[in-house]
FIKOLZA-1660 file (N, C-alpha, C; in steps of 0.1 Angstrom, whole numbers, plus 5000, padded with zeros to 4 digits):
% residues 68
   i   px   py   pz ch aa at
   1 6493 6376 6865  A  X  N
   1 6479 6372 6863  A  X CA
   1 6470 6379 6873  A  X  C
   2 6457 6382 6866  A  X  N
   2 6452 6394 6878  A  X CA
   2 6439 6385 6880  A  X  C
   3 6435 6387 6892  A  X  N
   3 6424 6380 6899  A  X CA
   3 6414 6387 6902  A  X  C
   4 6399 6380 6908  A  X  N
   4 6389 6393 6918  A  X CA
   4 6396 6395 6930  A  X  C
   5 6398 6407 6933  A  X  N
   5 6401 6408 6948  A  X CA
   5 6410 6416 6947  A  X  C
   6 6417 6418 6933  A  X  N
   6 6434 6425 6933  A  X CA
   6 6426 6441 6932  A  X  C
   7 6442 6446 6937  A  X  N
   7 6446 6458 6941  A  X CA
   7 6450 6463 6922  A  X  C
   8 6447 6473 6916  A  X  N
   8 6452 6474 6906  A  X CA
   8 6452 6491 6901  A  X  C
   9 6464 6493 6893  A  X  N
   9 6468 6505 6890  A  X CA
   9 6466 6506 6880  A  X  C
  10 6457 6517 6870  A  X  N
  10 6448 6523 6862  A  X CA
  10 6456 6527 6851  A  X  C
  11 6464 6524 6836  A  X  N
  11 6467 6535 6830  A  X CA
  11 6460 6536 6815  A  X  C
  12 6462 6547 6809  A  X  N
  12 6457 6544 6794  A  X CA
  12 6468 6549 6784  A  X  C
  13 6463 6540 6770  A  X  N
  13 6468 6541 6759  A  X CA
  13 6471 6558 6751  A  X  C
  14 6486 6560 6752  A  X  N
  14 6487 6577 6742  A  X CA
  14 6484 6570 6725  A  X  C
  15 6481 6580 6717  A  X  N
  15 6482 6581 6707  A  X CA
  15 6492 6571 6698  A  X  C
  16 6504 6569 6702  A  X  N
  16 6514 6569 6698  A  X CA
  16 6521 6553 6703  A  X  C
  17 6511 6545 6709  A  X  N
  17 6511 6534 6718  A  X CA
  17 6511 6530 6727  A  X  C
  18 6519 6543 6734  A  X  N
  18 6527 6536 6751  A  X CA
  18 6516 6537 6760  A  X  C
  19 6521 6537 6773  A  X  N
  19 6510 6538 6783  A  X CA
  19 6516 6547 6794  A  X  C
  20 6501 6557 6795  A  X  N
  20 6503 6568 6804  A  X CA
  20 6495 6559 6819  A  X  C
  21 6502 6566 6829  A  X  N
  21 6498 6563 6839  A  X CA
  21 6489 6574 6849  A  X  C
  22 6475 6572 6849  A  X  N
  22 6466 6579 6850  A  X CA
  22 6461 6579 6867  A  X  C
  23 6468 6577 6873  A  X  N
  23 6472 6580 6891  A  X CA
  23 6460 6575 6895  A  X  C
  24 6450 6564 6892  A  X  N
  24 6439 6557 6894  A  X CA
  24 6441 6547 6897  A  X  C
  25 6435 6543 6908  A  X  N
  25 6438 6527 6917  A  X CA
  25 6424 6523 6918  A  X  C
  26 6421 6510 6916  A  X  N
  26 6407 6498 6918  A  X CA
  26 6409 6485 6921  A  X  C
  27 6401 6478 6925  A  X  N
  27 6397 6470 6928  A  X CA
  27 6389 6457 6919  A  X  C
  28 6398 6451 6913  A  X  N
  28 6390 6442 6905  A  X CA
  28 6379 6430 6910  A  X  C
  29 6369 6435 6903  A  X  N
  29 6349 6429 6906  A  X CA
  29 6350 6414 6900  A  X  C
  30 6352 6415 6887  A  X  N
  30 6350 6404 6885  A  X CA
  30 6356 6402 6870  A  X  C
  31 6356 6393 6860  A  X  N
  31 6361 6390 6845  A  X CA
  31 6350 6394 6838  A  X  C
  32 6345 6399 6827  A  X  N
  32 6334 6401 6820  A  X CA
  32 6342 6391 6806  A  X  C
  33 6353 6388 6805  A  X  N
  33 6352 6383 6792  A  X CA
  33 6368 6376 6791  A  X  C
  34 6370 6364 6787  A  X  N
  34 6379 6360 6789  A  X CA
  34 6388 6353 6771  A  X  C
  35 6396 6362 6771  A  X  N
  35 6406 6360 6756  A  X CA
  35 6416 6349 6756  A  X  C
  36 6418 6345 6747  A  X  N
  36 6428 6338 6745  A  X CA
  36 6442 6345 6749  A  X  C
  37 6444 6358 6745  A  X  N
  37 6452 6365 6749  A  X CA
  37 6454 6375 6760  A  X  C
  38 6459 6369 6768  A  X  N
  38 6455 6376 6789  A  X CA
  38 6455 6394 6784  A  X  C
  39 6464 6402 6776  A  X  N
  39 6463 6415 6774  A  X CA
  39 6444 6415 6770  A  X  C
  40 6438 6405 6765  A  X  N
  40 6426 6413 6758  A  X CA
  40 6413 6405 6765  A  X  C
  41 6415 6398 6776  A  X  N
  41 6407 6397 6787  A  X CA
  41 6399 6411 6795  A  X  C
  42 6386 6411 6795  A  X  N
  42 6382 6423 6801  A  X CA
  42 6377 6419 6817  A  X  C
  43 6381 6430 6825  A  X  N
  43 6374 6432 6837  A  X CA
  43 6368 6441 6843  A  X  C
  44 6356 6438 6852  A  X  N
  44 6350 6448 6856  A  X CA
  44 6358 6455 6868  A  X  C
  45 6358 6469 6870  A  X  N
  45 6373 6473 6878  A  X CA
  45 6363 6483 6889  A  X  C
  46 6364 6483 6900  A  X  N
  46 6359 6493 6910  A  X CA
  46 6368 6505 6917  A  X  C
  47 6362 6520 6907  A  X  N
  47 6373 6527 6905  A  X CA
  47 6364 6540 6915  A  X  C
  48 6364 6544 6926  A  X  N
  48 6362 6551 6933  A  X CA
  48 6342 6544 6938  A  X  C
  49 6334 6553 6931  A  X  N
  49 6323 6547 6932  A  X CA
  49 6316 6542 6922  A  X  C
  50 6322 6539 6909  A  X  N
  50 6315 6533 6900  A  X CA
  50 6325 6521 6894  A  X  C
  51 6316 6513 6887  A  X  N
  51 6324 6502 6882  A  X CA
  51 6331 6505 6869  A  X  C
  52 6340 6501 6861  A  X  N
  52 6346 6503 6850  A  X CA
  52 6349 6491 6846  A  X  C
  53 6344 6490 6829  A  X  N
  53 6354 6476 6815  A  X CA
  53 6363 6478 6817  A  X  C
  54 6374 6471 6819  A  X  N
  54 6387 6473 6812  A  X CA
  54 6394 6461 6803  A  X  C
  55 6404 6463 6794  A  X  N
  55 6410 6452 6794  A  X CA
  55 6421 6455 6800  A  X  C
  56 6429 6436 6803  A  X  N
  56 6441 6436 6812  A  X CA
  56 6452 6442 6810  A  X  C
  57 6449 6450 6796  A  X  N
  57 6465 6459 6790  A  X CA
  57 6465 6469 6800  A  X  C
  58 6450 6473 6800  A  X  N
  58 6455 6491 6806  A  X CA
  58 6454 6490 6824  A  X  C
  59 6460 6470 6827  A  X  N
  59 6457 6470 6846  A  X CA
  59 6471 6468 6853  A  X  C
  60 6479 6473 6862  A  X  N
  60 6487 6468 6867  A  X CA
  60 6487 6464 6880  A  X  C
  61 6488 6453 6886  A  X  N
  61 6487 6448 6899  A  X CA
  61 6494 6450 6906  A  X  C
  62 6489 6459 6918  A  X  N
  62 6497 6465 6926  A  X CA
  62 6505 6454 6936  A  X  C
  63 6517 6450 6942  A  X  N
  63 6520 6438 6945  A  X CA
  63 6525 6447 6961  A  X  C
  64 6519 6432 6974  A  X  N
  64 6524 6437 6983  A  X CA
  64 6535 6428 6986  A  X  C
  65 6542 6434 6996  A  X  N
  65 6553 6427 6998  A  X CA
  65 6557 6413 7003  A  X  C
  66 6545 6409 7009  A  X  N
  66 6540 6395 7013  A  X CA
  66 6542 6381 6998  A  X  C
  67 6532 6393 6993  A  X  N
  67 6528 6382 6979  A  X CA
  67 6538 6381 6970  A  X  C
  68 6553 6387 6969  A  X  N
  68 6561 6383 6956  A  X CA
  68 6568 6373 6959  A  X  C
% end
């Protein structure tokens, strides 16, 4: 489950379904929209200096070693 505050790892959708991993790390701002289904939840993502939509498909939470 991803929260404001998390550390999160950036990838996007190929053609073909899977997910590339696009070596982009942010900071999640806040929820802009909340789904019944957690994949199609959007958040606002802080991706160097500007904010980014995403949904929670294309976010992976980076986990420190404290928190598992």
């Amino acid at each position: 489950m991803i929260k404001q505050g998390d550390i999160v790892e950036i990838y996007s959708h190929s053609h073909w379904g899977g997910l590339i991993k696009t070596s982009k790390i942010g900071v999640v701002v806040k929820r802009t929209y909340l789904a019944y289904d957690n994949r199609s939840t959007c958040w606002d993502v802080l991706v160097g200096e500007s904010v980014v939509n995403m949904k929670e498909d294309n976010l992976r939470k980076l986990y420190r070693e404290c928190e598992q």
